[in-house]
gemmi code that builds the backbone of each chain (N, CA, C; Angstrom):
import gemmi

chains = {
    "A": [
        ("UNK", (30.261, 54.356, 147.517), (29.610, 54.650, 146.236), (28.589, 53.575, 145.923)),
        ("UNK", (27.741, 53.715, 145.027), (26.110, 52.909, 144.692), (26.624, 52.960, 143.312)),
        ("UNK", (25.991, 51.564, 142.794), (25.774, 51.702, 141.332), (24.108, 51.972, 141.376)),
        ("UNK", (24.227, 52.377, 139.724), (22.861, 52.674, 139.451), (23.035, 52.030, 137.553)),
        ("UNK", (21.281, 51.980, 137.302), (21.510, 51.727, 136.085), (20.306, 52.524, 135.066)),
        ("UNK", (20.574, 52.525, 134.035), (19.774, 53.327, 132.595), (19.461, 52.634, 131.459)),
        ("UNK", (18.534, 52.437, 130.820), (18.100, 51.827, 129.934), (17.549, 52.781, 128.992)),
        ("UNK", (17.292, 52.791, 127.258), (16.479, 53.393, 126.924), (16.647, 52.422, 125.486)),
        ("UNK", (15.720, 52.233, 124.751), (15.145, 51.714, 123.536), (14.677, 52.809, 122.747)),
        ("UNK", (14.948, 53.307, 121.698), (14.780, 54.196, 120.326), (15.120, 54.320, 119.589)),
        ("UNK", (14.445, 55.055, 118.004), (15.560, 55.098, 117.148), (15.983, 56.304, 116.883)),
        ("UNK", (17.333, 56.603, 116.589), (17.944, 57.758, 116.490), (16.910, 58.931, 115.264)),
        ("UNK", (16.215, 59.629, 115.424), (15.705, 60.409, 114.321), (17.232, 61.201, 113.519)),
        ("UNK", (17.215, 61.931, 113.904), (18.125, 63.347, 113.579), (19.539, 63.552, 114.026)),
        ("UNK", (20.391, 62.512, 113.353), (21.935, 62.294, 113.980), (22.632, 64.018, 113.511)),
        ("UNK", (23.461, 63.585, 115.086), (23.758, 62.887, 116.490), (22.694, 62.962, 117.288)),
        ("UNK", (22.368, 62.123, 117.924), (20.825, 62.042, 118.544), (21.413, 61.402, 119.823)),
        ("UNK", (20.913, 61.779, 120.922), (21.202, 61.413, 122.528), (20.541, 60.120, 122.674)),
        ("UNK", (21.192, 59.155, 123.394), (20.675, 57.665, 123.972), (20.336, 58.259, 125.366)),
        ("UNK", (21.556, 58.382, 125.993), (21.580, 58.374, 127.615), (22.604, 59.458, 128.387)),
        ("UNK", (21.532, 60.904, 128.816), (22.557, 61.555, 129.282), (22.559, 61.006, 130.986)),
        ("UNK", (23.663, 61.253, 131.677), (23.498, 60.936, 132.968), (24.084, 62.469, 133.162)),
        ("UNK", (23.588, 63.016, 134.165), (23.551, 64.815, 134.693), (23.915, 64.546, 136.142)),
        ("UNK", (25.032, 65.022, 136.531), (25.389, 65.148, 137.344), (25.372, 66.663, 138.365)),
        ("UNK", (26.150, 66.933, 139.360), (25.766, 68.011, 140.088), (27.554, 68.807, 140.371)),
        ("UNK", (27.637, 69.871, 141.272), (28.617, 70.315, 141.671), (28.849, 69.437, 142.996)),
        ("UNK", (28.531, 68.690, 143.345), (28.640, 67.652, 144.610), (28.098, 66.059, 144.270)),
        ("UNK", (27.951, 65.761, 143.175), (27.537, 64.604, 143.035), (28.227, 64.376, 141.676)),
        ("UNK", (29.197, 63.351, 141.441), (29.608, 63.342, 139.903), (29.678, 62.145, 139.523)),
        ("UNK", (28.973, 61.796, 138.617), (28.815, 60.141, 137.859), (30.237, 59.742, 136.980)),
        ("UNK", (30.312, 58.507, 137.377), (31.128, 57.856, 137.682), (31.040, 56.595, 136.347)),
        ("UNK", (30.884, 57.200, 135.237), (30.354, 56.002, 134.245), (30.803, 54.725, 133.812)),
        ("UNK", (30.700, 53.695, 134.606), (31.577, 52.096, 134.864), (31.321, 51.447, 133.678)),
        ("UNK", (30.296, 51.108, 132.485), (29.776, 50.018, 131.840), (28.616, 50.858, 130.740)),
        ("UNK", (28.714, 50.339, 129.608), (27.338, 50.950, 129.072), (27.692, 49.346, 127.828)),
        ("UNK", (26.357, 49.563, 127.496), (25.763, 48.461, 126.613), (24.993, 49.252, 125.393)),
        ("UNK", (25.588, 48.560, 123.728), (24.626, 49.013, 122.700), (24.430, 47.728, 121.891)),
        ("UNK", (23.250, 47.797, 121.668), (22.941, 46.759, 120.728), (21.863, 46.916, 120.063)),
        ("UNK", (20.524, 46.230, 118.859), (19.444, 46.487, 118.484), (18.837, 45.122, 118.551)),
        ("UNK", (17.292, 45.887, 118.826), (16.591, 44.572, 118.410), (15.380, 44.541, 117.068)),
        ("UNK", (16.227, 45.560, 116.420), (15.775, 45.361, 114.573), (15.449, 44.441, 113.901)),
        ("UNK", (14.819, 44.112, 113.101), (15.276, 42.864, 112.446), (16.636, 42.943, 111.444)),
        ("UNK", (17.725, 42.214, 111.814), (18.949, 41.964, 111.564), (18.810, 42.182, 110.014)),
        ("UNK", (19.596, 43.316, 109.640), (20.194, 43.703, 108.567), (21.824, 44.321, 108.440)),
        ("UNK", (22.565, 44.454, 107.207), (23.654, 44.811, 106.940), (23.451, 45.951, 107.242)),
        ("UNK", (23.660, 46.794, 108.345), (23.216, 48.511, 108.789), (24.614, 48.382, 109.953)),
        ("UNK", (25.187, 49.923, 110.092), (25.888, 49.848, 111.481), (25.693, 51.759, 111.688)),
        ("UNK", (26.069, 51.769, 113.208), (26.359, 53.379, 113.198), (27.265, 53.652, 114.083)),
        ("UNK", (27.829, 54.929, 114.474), (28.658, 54.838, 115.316), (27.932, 56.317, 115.985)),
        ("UNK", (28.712, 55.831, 117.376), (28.757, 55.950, 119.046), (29.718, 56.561, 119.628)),
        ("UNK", (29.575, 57.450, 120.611), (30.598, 58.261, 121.540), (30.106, 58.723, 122.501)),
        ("UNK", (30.763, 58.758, 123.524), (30.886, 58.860, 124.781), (31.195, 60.035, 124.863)),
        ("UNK", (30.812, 60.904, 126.011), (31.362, 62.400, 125.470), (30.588, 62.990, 127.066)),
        ("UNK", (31.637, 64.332, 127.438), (31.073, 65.022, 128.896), (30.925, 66.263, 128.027)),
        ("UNK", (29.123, 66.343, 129.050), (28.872, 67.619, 128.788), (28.847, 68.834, 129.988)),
        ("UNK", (28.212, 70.196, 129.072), (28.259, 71.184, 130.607), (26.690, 71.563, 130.451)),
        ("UNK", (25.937, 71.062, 129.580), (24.456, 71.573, 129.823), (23.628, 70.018, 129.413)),
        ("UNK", (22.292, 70.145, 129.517), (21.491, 69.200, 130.217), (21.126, 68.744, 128.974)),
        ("UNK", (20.619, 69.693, 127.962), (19.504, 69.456, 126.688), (18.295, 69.255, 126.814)),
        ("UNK", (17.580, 68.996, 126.427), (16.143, 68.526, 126.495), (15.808, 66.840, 125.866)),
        ("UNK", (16.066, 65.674, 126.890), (15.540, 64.531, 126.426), (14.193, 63.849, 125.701)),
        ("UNK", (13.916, 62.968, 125.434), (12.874, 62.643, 125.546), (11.587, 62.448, 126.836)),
        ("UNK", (12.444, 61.963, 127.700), (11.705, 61.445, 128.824), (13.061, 61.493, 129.908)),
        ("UNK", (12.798, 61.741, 131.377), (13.723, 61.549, 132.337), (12.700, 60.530, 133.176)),
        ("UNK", (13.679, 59.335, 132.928), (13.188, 58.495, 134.144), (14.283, 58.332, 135.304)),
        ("UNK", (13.967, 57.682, 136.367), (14.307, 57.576, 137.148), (15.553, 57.100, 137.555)),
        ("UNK", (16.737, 57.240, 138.081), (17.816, 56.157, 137.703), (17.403, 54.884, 138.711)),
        ("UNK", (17.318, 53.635, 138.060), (17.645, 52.414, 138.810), (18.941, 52.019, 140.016)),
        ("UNK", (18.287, 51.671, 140.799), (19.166, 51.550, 141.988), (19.665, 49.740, 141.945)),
        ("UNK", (21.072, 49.842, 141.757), (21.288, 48.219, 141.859), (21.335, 47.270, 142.859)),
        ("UNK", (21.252, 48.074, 144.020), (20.772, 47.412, 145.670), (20.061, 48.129, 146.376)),
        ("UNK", (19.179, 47.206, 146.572), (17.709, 47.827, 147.284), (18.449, 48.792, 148.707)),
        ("UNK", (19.703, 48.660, 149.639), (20.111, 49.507, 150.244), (20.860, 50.604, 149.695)),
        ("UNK", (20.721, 50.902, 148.561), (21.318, 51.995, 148.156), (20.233, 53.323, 148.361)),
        ("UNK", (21.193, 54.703, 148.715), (20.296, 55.637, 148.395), (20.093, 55.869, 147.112)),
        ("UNK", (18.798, 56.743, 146.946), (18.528, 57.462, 145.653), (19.136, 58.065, 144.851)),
        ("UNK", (19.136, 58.035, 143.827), (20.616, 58.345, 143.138), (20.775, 60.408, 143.052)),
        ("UNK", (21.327, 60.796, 142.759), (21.696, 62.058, 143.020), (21.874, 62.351, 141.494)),
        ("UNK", (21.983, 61.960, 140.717), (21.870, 62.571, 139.328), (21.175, 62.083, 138.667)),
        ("UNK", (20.540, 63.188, 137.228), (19.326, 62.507, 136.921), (19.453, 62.288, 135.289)),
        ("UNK", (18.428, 61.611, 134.495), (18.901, 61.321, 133.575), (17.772, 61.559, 132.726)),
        ("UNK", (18.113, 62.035, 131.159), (17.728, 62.362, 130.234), (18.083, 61.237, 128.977)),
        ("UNK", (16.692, 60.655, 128.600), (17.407, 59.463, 127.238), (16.306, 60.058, 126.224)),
        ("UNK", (16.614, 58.979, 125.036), (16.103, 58.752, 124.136), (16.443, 60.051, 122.875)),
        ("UNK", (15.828, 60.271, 122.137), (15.411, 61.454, 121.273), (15.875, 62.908, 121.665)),
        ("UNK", (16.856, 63.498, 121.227), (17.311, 64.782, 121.852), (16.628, 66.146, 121.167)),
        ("UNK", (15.397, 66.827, 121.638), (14.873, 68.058, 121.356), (16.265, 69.202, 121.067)),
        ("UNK", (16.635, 69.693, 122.012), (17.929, 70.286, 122.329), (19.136, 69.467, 122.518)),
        ("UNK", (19.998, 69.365, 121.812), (21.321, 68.548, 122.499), (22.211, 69.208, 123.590)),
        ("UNK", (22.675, 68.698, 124.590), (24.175, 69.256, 125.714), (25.057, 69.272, 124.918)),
        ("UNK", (25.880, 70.814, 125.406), (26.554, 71.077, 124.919), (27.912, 70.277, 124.939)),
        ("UNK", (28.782, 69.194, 124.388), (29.861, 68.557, 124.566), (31.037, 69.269, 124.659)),
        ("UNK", (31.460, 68.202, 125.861), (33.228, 68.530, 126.098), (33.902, 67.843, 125.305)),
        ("UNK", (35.073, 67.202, 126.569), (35.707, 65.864, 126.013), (35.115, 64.837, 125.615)),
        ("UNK", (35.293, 64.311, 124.281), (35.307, 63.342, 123.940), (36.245, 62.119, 124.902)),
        ("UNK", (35.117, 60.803, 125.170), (35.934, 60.088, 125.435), (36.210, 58.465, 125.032)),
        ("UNK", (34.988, 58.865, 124.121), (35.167, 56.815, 123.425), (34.225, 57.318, 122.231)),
        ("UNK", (34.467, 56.225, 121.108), (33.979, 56.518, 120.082), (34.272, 55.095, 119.399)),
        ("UNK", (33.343, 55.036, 118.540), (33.400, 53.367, 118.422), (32.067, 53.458, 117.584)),
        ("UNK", (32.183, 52.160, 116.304), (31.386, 51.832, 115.118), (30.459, 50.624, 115.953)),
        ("UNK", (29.347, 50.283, 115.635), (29.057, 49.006, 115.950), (28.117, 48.334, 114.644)),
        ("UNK", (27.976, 47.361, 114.421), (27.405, 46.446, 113.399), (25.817, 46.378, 114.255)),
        ("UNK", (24.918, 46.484, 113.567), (23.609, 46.325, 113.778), (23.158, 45.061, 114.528)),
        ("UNK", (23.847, 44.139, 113.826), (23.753, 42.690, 113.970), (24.786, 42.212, 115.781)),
        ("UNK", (25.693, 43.173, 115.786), (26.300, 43.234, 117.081), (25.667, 43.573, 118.494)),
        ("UNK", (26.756, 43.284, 119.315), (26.605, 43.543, 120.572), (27.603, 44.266, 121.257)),
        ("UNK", (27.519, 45.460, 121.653), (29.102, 46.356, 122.223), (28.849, 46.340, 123.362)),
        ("UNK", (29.771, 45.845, 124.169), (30.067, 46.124, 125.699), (31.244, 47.294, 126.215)),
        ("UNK", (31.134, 47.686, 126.934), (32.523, 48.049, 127.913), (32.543, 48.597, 128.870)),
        ("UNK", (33.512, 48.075, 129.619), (33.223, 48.070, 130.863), (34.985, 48.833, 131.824)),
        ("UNK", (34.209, 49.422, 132.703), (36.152, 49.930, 133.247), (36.370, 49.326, 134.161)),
        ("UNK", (37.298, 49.307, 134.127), (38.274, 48.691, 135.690), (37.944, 49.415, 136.863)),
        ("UNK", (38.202, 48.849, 137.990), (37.866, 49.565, 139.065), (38.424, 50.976, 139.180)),
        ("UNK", (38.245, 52.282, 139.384), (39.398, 53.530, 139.536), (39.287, 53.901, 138.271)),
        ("UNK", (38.683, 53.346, 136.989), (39.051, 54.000, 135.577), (38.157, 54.579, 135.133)),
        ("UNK", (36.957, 54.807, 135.798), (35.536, 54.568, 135.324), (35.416, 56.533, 134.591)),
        ("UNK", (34.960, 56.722, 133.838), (34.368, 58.177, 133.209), (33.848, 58.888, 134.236)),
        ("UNK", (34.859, 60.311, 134.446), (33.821, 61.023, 135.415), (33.345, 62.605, 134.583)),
        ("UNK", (31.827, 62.669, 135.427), (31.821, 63.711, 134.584), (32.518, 65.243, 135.762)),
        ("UNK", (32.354, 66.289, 135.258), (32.670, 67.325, 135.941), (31.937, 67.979, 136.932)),
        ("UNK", (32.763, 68.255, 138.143), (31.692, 68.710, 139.437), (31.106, 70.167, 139.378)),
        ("UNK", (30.241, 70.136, 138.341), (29.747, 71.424, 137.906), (27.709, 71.355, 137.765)),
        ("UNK", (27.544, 72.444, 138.193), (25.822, 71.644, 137.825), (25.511, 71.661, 136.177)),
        ("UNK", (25.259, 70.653, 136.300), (24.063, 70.700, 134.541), (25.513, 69.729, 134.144)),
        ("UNK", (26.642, 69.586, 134.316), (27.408, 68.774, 133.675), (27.007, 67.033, 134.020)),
        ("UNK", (27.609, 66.195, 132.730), (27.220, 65.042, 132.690), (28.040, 64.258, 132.013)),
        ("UNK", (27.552, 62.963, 131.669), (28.185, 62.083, 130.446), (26.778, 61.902, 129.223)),
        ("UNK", (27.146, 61.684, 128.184), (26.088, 61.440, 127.235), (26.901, 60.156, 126.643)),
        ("UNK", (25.672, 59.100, 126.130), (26.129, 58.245, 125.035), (25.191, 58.719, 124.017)),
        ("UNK", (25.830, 58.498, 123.098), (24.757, 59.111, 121.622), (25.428, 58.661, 120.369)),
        ("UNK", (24.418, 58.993, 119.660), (24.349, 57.989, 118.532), (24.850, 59.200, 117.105)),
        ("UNK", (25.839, 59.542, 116.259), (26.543, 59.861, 115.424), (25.931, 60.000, 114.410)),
        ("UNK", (26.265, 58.842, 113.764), (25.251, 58.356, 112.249), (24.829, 57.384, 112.378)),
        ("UNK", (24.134, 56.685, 111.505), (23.526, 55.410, 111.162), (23.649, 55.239, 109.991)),
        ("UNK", (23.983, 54.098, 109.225), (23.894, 54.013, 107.262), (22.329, 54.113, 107.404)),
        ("UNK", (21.467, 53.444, 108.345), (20.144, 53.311, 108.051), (19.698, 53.598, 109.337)),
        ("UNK", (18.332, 54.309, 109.535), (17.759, 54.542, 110.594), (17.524, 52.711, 111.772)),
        ("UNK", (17.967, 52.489, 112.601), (17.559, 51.137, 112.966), (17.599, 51.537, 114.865)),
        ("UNK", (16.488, 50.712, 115.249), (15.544, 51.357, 117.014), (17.443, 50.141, 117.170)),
        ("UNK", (17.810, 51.331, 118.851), (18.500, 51.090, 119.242), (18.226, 50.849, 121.064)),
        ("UNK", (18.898, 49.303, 121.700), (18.720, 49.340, 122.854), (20.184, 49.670, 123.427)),
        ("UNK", (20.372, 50.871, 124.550), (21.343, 51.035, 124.875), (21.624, 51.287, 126.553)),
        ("UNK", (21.913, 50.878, 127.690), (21.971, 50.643, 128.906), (23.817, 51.109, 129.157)),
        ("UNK", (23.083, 51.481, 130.411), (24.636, 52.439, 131.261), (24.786, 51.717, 132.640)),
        ("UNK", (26.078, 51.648, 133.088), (25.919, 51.792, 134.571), (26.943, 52.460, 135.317)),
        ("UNK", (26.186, 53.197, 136.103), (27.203, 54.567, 137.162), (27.228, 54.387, 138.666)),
        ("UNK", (28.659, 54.396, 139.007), (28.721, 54.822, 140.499), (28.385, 56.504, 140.687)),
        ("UNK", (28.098, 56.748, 141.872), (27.760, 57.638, 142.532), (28.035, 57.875, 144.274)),
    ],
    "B": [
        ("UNK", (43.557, 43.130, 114.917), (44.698, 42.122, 116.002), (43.756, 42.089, 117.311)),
        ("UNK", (43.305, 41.200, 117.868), (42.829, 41.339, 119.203), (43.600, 41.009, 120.771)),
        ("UNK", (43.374, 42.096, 121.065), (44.308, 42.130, 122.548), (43.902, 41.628, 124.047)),
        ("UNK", (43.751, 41.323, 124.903), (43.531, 41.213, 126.058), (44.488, 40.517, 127.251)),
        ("UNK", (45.707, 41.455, 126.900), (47.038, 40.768, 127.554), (47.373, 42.255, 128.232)),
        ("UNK", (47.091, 43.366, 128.313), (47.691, 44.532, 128.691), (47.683, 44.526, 130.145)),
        ("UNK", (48.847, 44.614, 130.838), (48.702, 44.707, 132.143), (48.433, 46.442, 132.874)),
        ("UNK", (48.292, 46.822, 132.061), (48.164, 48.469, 132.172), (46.429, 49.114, 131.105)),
        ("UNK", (46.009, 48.013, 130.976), (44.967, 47.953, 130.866), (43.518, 48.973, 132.164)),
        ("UNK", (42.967, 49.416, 131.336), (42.188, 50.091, 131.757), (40.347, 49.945, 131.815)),
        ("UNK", (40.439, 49.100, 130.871), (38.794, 48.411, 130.996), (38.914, 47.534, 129.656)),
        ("UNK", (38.032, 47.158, 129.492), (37.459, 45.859, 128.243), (36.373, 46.495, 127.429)),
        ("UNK", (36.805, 45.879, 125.916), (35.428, 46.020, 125.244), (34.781, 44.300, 124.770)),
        ("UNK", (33.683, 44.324, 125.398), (33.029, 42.974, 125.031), (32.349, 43.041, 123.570)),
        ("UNK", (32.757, 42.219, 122.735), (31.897, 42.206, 121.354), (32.136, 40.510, 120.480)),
        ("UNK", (31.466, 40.667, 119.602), (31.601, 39.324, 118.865), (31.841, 39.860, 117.351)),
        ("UNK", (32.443, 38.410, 116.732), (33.427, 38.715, 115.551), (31.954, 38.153, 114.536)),
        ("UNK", (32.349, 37.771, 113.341), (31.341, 37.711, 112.069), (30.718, 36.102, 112.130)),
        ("UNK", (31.903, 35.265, 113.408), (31.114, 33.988, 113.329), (30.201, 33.895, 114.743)),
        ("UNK", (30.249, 34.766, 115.347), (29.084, 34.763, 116.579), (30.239, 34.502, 118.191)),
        ("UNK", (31.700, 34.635, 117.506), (32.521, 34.223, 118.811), (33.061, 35.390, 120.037)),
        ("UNK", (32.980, 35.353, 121.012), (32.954, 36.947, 121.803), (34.350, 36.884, 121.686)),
        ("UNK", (34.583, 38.238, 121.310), (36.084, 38.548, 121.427), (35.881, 39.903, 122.330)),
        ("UNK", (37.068, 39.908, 123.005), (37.290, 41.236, 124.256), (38.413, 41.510, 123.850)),
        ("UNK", (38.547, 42.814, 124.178), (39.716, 44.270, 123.819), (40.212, 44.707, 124.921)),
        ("UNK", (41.473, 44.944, 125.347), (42.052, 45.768, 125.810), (41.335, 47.350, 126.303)),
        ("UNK", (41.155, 48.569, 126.734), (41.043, 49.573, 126.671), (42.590, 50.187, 127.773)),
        ("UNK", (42.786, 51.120, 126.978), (43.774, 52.232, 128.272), (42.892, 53.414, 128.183)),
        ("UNK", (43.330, 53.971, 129.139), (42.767, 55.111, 129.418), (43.607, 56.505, 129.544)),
        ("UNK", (43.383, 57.939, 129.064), (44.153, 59.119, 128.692), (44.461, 59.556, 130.296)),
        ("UNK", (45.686, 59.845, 130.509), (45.728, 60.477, 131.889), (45.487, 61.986, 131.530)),
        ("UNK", (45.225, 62.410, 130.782), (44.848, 63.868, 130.461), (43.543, 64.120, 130.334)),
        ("UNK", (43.190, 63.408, 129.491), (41.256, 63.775, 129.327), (40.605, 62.907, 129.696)),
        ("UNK", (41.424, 61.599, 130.041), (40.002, 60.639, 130.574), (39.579, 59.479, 129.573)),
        ("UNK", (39.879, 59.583, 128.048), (39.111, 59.013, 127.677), (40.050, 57.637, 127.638)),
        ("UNK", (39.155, 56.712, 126.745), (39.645, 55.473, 126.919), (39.918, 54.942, 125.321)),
        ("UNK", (40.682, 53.958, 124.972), (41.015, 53.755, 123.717), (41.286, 52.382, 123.621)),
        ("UNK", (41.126, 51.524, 122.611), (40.901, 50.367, 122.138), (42.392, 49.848, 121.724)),
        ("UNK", (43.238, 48.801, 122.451), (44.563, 48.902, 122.206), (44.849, 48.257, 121.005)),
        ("UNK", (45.255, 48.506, 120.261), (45.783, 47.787, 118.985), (47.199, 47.838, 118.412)),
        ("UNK", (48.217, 46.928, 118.625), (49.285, 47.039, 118.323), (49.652, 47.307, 117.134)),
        ("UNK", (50.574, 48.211, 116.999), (50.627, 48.985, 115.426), (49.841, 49.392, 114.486)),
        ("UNK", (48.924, 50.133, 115.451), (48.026, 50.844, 115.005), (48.778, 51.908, 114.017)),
        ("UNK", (49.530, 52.393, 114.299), (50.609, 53.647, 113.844), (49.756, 55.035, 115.021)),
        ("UNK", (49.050, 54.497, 115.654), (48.270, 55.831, 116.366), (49.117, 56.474, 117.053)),
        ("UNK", (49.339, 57.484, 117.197), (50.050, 58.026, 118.546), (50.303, 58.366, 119.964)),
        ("UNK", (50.582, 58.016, 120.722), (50.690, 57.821, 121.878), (51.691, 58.476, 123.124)),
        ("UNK", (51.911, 59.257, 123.970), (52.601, 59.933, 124.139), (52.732, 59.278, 125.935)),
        ("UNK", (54.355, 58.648, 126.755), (54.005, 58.833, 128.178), (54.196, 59.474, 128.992)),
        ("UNK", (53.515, 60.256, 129.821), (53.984, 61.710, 130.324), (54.096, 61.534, 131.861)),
        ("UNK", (55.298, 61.848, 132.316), (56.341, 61.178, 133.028), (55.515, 61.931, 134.566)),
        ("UNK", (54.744, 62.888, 134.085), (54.129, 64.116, 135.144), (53.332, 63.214, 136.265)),
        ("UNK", (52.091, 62.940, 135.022), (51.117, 61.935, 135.157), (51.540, 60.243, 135.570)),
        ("UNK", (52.433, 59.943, 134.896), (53.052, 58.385, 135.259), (51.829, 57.677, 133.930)),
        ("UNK", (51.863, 58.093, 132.733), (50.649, 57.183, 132.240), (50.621, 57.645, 130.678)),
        ("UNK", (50.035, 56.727, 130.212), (49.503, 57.149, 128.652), (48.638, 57.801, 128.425)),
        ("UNK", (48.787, 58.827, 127.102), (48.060, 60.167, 126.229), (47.657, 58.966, 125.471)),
        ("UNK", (46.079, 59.846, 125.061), (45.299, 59.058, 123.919), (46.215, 59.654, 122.766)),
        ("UNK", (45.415, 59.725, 121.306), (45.602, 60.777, 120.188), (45.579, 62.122, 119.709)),
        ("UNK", (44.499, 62.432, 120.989), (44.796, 63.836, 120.514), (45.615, 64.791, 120.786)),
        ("UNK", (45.421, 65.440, 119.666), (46.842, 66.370, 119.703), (46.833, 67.410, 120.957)),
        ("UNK", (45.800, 67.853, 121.233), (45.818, 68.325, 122.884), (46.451, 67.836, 123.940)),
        ("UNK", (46.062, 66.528, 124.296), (46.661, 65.498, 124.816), (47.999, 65.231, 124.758)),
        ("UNK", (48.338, 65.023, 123.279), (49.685, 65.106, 123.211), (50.699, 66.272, 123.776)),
        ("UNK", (50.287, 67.144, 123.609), (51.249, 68.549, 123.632), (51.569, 68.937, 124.499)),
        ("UNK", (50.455, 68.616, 125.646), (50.624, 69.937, 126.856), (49.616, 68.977, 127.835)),
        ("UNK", (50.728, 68.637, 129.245), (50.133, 67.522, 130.515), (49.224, 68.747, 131.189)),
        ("UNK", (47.739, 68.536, 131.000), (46.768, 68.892, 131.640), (46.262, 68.360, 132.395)),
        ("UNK", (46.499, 67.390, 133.312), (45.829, 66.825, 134.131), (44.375, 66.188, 134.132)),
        ("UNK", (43.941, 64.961, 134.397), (42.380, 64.806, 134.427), (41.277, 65.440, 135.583)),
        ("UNK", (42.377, 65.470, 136.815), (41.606, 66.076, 138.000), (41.843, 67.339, 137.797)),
        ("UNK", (43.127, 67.662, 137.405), (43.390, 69.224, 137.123), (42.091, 69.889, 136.257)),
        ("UNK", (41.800, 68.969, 135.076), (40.565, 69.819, 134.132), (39.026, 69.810, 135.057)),
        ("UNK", (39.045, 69.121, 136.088), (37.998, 68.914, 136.796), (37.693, 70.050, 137.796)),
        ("UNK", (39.002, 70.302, 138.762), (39.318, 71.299, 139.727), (39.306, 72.544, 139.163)),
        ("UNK", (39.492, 73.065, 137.517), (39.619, 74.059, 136.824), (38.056, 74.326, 136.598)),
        ("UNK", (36.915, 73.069, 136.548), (35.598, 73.401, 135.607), (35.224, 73.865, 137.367)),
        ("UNK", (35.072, 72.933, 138.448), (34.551, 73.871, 139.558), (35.247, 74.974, 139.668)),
        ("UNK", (36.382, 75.569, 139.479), (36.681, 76.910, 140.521), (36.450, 78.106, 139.209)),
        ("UNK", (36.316, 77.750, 138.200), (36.420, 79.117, 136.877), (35.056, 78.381, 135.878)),
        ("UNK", (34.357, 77.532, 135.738), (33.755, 77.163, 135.001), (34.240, 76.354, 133.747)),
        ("UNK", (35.228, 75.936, 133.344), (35.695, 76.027, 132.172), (37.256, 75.560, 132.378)),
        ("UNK", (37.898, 75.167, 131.407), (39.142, 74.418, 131.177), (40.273, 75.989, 131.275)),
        ("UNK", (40.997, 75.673, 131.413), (42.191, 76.610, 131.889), (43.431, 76.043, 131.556)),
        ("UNK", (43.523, 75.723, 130.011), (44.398, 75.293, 129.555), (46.297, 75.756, 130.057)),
        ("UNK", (47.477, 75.061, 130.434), (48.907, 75.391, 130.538), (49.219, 76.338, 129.273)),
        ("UNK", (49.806, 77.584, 129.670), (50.676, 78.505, 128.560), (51.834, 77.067, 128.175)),
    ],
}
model = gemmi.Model(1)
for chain_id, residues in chains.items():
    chain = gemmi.Chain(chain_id)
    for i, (resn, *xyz) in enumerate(residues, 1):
        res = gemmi.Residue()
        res.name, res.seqid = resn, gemmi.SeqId(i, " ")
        for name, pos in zip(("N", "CA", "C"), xyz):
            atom = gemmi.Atom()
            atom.name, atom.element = name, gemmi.Element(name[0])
            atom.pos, atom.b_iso = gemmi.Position(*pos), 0.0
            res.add_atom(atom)
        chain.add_residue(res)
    model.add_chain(chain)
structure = gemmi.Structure()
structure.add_model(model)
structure.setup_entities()
């Protein structure tokens, strides 16, 4: 398996609003090890909350970039990814993490080896991180990382 | 209460408290759906161990009720599309 990684910087318009879907395949299924939320707002009393969640359709992102490869011998990653601003949202499964964060914070987490989020070996299925509510609209930086 | 003693631990949450000091969490993880949960002793949350699986149910009441398997809900979305919940 390869890690790979995702980045995206925005602010949530229209909660629940998509950060980072990772889309997986019927032969390729992401493996979601680590994701990162934090802002680089200027620091105010603001927080929102966050969940982790598998979907079975794609949505319409803002932008699909490329997934980052974390060793230059890795192949190309096999699933693709949709961030930022969600036109259409994926349709959600299981819920699988859910969690408040303080504006002024930094949320990590990370799985153990074998524990990591998988999504389902189905096409168009995935993992999404996304953004719930906000007390106040505030640009959010939020980063993933997936085996494959 | 902050935890990071679970030997049945399932991943970490990295964060910092109100004076700038990193504190890390515990996570377990649902042998039914997968997901993962923030351990907190006497939470009053509920928790169920299902002897099938060898492991801990998150909260939900799905979870709780009826051992669905995590690969089982996986092997169910490839062969029918969709979850195929136990009568």
């Amino acid at each position: 398996m390869s890690l790979y990684t995702a980045r995206v910087n925005f602010t949530p318009t229209t909660v629940p609003d998509g950060a980072i879907h990772i889309i997986g395949s019927a032969t390729a299924r992401a493996a979601l090890c680590g994701f990162n939320i934090s802002s680089d707002a200027t620091p105010v009393e603001q927080t929102g909350e966050y969940q982790v969640a598998r979907t079975s359709t794609t949505g319409t992102g803002a932008a699909t970039p490329t997934p980052v490869k974390a060793s230059n011998f890795s192949p190309a990653a096999v699933c693709t990814l949709a961030v930022g601003t969600f036109s259409v949202d994926p349709t959600l499964g299981d819920l699988l993490f859910d969690t408040s964060v303080h504006q002024k914070n930094t949320f990590r987490w990370v799985a153990y080896p074998g524990r990591e989020y998988h999504s389902a070996p189905a096409a168009n299925a995935g993992l999404l991180i996304h953004c719930i509510s906000q007390s106040a609209p505030h640009s959010l930086n939020v980063s993933a990382e997936w085996l494959e | 209460m902050f935890e990071h003693s679970d030997p049945k631990a399932a991943g970490v949450v990295i964060t910092c408290d109100f004076d700038g000091k990193t504190v890390t969490q515990d996570t377990q993880q649902c042998v039914h759906c997968g997901a993962h949960w923030v351990v907190v002793r006497g939470s009053g949350r509920p928790h169920v161990w299902c002897y099938k699986c060898v492991g801990n149910t998150c909260s939900n009441p799905a979870c709780l009720r009826q051992c669905y398997p995590e690969e089982k809900r996986m092997d169910d979305i490839a062969k029918h599309g969709r979850l195929i919940w136990p009568d």
